[in-house]
C-alpha positions as CSV (number, residue, x, y, z in Angstrom):
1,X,-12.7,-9.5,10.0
2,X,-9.2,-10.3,8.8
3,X,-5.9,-8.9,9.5
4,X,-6.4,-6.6,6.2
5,X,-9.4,-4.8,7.0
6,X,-11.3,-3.6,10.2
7,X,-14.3,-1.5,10.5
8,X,-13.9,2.1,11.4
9,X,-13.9,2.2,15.2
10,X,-15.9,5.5,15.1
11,X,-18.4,2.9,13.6
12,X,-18.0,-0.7,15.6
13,X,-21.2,-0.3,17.8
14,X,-23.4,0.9,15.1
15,X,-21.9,-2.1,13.0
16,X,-23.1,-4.3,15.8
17,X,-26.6,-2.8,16.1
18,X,-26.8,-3.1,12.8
19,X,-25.3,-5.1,10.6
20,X,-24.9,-8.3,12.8
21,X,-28.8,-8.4,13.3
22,X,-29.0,-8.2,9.5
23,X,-26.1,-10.7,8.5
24,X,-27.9,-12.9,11.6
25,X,-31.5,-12.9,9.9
26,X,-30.0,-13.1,6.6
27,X,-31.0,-10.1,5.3
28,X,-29.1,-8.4,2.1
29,X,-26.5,-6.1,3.2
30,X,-25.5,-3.8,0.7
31,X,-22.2,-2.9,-0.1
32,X,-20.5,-0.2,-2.1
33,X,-16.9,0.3,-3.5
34,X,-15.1,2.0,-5.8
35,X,-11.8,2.5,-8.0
36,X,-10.4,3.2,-11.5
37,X,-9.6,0.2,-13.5
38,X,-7.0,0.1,-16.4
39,X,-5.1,-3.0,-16.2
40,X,-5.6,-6.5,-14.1
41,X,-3.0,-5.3,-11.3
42,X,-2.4,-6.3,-8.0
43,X,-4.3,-3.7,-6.4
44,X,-7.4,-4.8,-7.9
45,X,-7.0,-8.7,-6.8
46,X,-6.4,-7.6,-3.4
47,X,-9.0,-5.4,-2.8
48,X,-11.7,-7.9,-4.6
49,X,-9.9,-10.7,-2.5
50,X,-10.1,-8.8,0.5
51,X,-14.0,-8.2,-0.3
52,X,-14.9,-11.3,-1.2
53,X,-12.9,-12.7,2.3
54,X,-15.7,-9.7,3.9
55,X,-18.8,-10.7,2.1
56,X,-18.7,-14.9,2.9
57,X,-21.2,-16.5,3.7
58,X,-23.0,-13.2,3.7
59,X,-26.6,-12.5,2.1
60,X,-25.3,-9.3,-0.2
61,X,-25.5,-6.9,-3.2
62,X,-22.1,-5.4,-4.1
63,X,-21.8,-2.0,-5.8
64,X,-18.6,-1.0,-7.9
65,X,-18.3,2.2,-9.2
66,X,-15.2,2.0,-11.9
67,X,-14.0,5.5,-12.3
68,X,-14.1,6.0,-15.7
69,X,-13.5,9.7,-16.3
70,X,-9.9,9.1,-14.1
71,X,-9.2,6.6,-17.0
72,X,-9.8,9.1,-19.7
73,X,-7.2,11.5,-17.7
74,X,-4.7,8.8,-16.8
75,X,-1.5,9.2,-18.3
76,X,-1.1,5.1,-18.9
77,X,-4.5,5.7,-20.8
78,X,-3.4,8.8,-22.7
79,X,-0.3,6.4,-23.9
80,X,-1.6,3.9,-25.5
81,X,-4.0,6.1,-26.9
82,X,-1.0,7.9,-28.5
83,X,0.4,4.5,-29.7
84,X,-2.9,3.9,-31.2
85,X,-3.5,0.8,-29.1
86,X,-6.9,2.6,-28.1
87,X,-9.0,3.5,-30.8
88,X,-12.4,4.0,-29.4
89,X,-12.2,4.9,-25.4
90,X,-15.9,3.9,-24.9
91,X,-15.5,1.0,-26.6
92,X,-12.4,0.1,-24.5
93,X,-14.1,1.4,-20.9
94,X,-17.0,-1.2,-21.5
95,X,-13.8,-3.8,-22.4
96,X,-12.7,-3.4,-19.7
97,X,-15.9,-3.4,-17.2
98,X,-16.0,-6.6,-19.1
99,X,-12.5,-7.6,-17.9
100,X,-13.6,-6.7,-14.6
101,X,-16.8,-8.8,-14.5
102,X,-14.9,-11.7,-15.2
103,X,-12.2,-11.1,-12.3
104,X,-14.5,-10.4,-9.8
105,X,-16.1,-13.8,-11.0
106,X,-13.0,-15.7,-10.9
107,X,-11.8,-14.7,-7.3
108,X,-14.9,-16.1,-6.4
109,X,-17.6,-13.2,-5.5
110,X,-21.2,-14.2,-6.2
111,X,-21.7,-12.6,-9.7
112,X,-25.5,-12.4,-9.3
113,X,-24.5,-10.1,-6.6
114,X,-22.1,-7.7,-8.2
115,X,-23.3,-4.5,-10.4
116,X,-20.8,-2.4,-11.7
117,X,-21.2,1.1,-13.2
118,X,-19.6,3.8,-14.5
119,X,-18.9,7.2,-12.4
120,X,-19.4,9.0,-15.2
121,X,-23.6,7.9,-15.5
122,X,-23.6,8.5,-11.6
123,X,-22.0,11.8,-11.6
124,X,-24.6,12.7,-14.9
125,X,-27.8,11.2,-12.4
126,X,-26.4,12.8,-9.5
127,X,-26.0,16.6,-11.9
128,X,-29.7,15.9,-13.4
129,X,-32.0,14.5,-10.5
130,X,-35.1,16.3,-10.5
131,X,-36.5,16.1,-6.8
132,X,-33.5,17.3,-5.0
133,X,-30.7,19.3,-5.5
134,X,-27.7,17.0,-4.9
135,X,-25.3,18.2,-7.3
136,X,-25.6,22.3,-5.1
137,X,-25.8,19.9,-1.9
138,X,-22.9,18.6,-3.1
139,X,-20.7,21.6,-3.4
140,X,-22.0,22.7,0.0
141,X,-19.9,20.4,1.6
142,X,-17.0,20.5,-1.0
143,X,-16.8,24.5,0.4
144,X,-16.8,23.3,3.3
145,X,-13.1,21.1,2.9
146,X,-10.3,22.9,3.4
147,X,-7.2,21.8,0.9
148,X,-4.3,22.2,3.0
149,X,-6.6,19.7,5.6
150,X,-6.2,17.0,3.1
151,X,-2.6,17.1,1.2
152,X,-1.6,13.7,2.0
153,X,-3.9,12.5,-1.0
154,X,-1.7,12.1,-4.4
155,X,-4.2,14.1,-6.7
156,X,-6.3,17.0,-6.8
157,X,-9.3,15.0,-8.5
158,X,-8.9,12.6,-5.0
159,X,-10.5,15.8,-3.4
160,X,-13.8,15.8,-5.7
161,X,-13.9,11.8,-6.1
162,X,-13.8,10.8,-2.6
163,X,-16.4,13.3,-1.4
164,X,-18.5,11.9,-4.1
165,X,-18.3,8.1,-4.0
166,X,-20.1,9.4,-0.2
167,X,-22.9,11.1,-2.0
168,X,-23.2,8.4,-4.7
169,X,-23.3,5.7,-1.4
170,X,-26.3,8.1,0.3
171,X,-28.1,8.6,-3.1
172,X,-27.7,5.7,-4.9
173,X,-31.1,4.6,-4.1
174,X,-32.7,7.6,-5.2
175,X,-30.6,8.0,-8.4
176,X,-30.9,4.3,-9.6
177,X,-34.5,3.3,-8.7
178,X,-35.0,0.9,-11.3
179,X,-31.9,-1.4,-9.5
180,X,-31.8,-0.8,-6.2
181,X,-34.5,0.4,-3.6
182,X,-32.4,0.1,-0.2
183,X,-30.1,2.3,1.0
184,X,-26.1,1.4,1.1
185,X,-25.1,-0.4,4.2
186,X,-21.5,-0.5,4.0
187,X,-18.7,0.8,2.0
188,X,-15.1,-0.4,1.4
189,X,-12.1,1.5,1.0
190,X,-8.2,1.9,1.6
191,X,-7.2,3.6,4.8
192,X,-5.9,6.3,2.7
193,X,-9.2,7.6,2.4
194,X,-10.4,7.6,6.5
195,X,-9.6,11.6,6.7
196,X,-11.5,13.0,3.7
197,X,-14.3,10.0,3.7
198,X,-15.4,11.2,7.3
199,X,-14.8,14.6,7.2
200,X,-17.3,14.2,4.5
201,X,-19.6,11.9,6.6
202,X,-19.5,14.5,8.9
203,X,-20.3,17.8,7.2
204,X,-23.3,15.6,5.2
205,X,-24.9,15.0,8.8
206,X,-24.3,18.6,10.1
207,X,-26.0,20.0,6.5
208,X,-28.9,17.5,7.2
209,X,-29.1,15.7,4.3
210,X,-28.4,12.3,5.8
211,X,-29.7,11.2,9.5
212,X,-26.8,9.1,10.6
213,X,-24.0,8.5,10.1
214,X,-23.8,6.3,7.4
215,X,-22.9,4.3,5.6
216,X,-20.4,2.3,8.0
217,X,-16.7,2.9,7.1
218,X,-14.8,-0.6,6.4
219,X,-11.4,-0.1,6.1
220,X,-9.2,-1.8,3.7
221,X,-5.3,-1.3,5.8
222,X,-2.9,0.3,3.4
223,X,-0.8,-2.1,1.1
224,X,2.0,-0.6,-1.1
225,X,1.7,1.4,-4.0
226,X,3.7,0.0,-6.6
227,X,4.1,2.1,-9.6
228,X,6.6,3.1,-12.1
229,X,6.0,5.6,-14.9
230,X,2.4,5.0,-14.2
231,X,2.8,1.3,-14.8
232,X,1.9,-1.3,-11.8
233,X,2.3,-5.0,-11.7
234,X,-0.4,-6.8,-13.7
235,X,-0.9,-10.1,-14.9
236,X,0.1,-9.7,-18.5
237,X,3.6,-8.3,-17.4
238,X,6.5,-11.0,-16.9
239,X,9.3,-11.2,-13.9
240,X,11.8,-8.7,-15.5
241,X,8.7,-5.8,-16.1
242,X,7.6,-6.8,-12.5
243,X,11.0,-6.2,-11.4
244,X,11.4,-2.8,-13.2
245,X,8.5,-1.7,-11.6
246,X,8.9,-2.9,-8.1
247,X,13.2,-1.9,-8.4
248,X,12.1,1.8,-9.1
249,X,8.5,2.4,-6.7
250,X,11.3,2.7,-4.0
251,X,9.5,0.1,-2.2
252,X,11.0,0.0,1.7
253,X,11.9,-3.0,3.1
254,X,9.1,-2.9,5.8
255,X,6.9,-2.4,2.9
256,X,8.4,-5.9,1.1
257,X,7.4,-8.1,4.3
258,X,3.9,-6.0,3.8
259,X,3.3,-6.8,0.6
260,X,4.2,-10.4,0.5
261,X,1.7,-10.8,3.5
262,X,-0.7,-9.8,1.4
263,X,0.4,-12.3,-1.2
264,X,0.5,-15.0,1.1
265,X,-2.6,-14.9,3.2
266,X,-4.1,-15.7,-0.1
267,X,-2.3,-19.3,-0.3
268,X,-2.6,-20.2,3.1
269,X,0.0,-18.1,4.3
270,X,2.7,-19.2,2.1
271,X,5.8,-18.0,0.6
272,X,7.7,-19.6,-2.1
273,X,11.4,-19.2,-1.6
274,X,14.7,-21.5,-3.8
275,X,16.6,-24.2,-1.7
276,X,19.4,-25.6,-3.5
277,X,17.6,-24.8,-6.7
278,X,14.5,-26.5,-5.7
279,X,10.7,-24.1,-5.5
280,X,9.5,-24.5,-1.5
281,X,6.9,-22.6,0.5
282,X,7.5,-22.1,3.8
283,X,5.0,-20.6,5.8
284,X,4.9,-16.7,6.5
285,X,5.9,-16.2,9.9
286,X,8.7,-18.5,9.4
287,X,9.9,-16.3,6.6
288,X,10.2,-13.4,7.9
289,X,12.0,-14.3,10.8
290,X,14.8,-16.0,9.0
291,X,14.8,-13.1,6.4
292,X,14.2,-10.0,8.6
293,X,18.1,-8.7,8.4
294,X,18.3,-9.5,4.8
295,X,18.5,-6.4,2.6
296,X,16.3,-4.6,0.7
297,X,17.7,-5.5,-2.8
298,X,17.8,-9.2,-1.6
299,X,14.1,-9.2,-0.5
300,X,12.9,-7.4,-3.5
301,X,13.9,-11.2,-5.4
302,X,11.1,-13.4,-3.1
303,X,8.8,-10.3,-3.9
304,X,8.8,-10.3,-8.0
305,X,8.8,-14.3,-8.0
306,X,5.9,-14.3,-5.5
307,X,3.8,-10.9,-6.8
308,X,4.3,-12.7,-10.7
309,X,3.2,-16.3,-9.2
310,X,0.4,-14.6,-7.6
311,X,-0.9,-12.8,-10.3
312,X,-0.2,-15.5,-12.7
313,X,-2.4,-17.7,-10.2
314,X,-5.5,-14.9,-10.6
315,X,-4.5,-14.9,-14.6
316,X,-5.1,-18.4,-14.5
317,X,-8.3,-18.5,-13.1
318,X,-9.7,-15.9,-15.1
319,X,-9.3,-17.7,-18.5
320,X,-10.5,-20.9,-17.2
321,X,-13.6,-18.6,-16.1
322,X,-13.5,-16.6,-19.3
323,X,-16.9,-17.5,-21.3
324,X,-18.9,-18.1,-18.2
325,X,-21.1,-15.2,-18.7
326,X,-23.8,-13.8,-16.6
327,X,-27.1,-12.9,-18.2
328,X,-28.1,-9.4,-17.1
329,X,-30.8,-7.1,-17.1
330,X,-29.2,-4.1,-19.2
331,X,-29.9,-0.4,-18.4
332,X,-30.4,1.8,-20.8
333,X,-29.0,5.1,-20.0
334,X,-29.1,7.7,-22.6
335,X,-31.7,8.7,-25.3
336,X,-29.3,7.5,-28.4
337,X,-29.0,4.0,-26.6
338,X,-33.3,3.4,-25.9
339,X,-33.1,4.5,-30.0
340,X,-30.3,2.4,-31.1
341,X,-31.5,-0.4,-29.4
342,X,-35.2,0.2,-30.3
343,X,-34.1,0.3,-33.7
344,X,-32.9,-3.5,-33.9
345,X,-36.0,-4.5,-31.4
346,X,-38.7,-3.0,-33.4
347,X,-37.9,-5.9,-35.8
348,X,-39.8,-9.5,-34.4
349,X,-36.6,-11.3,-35.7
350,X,-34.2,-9.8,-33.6
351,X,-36.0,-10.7,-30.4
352,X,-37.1,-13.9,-31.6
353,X,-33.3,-14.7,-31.9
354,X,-32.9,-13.2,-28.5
355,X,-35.9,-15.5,-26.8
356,X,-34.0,-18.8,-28.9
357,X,-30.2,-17.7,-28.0
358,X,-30.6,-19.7,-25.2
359,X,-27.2,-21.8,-26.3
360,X,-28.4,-24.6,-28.2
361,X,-29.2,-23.5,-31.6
362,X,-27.0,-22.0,-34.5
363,X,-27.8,-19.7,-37.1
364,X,-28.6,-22.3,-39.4
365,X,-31.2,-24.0,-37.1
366,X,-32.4,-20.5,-35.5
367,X,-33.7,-19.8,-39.5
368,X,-34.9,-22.8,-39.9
369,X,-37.3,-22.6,-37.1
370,X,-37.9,-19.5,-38.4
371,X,-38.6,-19.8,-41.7
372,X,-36.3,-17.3,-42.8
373,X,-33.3,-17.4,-44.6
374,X,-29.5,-17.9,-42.8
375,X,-27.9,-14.3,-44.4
376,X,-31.1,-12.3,-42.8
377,X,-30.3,-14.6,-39.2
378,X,-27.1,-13.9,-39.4
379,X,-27.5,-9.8,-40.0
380,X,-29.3,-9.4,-37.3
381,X,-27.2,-11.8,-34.8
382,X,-24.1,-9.7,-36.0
383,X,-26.6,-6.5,-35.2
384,X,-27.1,-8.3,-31.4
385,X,-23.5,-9.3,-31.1
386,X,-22.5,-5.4,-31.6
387,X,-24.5,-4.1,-29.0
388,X,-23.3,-7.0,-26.6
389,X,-27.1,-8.6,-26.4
390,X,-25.4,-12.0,-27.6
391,X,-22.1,-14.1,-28.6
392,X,-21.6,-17.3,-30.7
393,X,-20.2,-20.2,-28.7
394,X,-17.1,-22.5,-29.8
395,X,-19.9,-25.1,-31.1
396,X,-21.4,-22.2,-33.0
397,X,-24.8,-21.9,-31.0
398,X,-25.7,-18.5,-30.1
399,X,-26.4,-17.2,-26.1
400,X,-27.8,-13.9,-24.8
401,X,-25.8,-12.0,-22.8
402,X,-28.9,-9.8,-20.9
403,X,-32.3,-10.9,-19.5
404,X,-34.0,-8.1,-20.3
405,X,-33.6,-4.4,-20.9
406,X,-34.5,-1.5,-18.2
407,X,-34.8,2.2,-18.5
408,X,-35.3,5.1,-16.2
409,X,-37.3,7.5,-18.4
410,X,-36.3,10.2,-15.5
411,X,-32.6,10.2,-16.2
412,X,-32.8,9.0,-19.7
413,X,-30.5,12.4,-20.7
């Protein structure tokens, strides 16, 4: 473990029963997590950095569970849907689990081993599962939490989603068969979340629906929350938005020295600070003993120039790993989605450009092969492209985007 998380000490010797006799015979250990996801912030690189510094070397299958109905109500959301900068919110949700795909690629998790999903088709599973009645067991143990128990967390809807992302962890076997047959091993979240997450543990094993305690708590230690008329630090922002941001959180100074830790445990413990007008790092420790009785406002410099640098690094990265895709198998989780896509795959030319998408052959070859002409190709590849089945390469080839296509007839609402 690093210096950023730790697992729950309630949990250490079941984690050592456990888990070490799994990672030792290299057996899978899965792992769940979940947040909401607007914008490519700082938050998000550190927890994925902080995963990914958990799960080396590890056999694994991570979860992520983007909250998408906290999007819909986020007031950041709500603005740019005012300044018409969001048209179509599905559309930009599925953008943006895009967006997220591609991050969690470029800080260098194993993408084979990453599924994401949105809360939104767990919460409908969890409402709708036929064999058991999770969604009353569910509001057995919300009665159960007392309010006044848990007012440290910043939102009412905190006091629903955390107590959920526990049941999704315990049933997410049971309510996505068709992807995952073993039970969640671990899950990873910020400290903030210890008190409800366990109470909730707790009250699930008193009710008897689970048999242990599980799954085993890894906890992510609390960095800063830097935010500013709902804005946070992201990688499309420059230094003077940064600054505007980090000027008005009412970051603390202990906080600073916190958050640059962070920052530099990602580049070898490094921080970049001027000498006579010329860029240095220095290492960490150093740094914060010759700056420790600097102020606040003087501190909060080194922290824009090194929270832009690093998130300018991660921006970096990203594009470079922009059109490396990863071919999935795609669920299908809704009636009008196994008709809309049966409605294109009915017709033997839109799989046969599926089967031949394979990245070596454009539209003009594809109807050459077969025999048919380029405008009725091209239809139908425009038809694929929409539903996100394929896209055209710089050189003009087509490449699928999915393996294959899955459906769970039982939660098919």
């Amino acid at each position: 473990m690093t210096d950023n998380f730790m697992i729950h000490p309630i949990d250490r010797n079941t984690y050592g029963l456990q888990i070490k006799s799994k990672i030792k015979n290299q057996e899978r250990i899965n792992i769940f997590t979940s947040f909401t996801y607007i914008t490519p912030n700082y938050s998000i690189l550190f927890t994925l950095n902080e995963l990914k510094n958990l799960l080396n070397s590890i056999n694994y299958r991570l979860t992520i569970v983007v909250w998408d109905m906290n999007i819909v109500a986020n007031p950041y959301f709500k603005r740019l849907c005012s300044s018409n900068k969001v048209n179509n919110t599905e559309q930009f949700i599925n953008q943006k689990i895009a967006e997220l795909m591609g991050i969690v690629n470029s800080v260098g998790l194993k993408k084979d081993s990453v599924l994401v999903y949105k809360s939104s088709d767990l919460w409908k599973r969890l409402i709708s599962y036929d064999e058991e009645n999770l969604f009353q067991y569910f509001l057995s143990v919300l009665a159960r939490l007392r309010i006044k128990d848990y007012v440290s967390n910043r939102k009412v809807s905190h006091l629903v989603q955390i107590p959920l992302d526990l049941f999704f962890c315990n049933y997410f076997h049971k309510l996505y068969p068709e992807d995952e047959l073993h039970e969640i091993d671990l899950i990873f979240f910020g400290s903030d979340r210890n008190k409800l997450s366990l109470s909730t543990r707790e009250l699930m094993f008193e009710e008897g629906l689970i048999n242990t305690q599980k799954p085993i708590f890894i906890l992510l230690k609390n960095f800063p929350y830097l935010i500013y008329n709902y804005n946070m630090p992201d990688w499309d922002m420059n230094k003077d938005e940064i600054k505007e941001i980090l000027v008005n959180s009412k970051i603390s100074k202990p906080e600073i020295f916190q958050t640059l830790r962070y920052i530099a445990s990602s580049v070898k413990d490094k921080i970049k600070i001027k000498n006579d007008n010329i860029d240095i790092e220095v290492d960490y420790d150093l740094f914060s003993k010759r700056y420790c009785n600097k102020s606040r406002d003087y501190l909060l410099g080194f922290l824009v120039e090194n929270l832009f640098l690093y998130l300018q690094r991660h921006k970096k990265r990203f594009i470079e790993n922009k059109y490396v895709y990863d071919e999935r198998v795609f669920n299908i989780s809704s009636r009008k989605e196994a008709k809309d896509i049966g409605s294109v795959l009915r017709s033997s030319i839109a799989l046969e450009i599926l089967i031949l998408a394979n990245g070596s052959k454009t539209i003009t070859q594809m109807a050459k092969e077969l025999k048919k002409s380029i405008p009725t190709i091209s239809m139908y590849a425009n038809k694929l492209k929409k539903m996100g089945f394929l896209r055209i390469l710089s050189n003009k080839t087509l490449k699928r985007n999915i393996k294959g296509v899955k459906i769970n007839l039982e939660q098919s609402i």
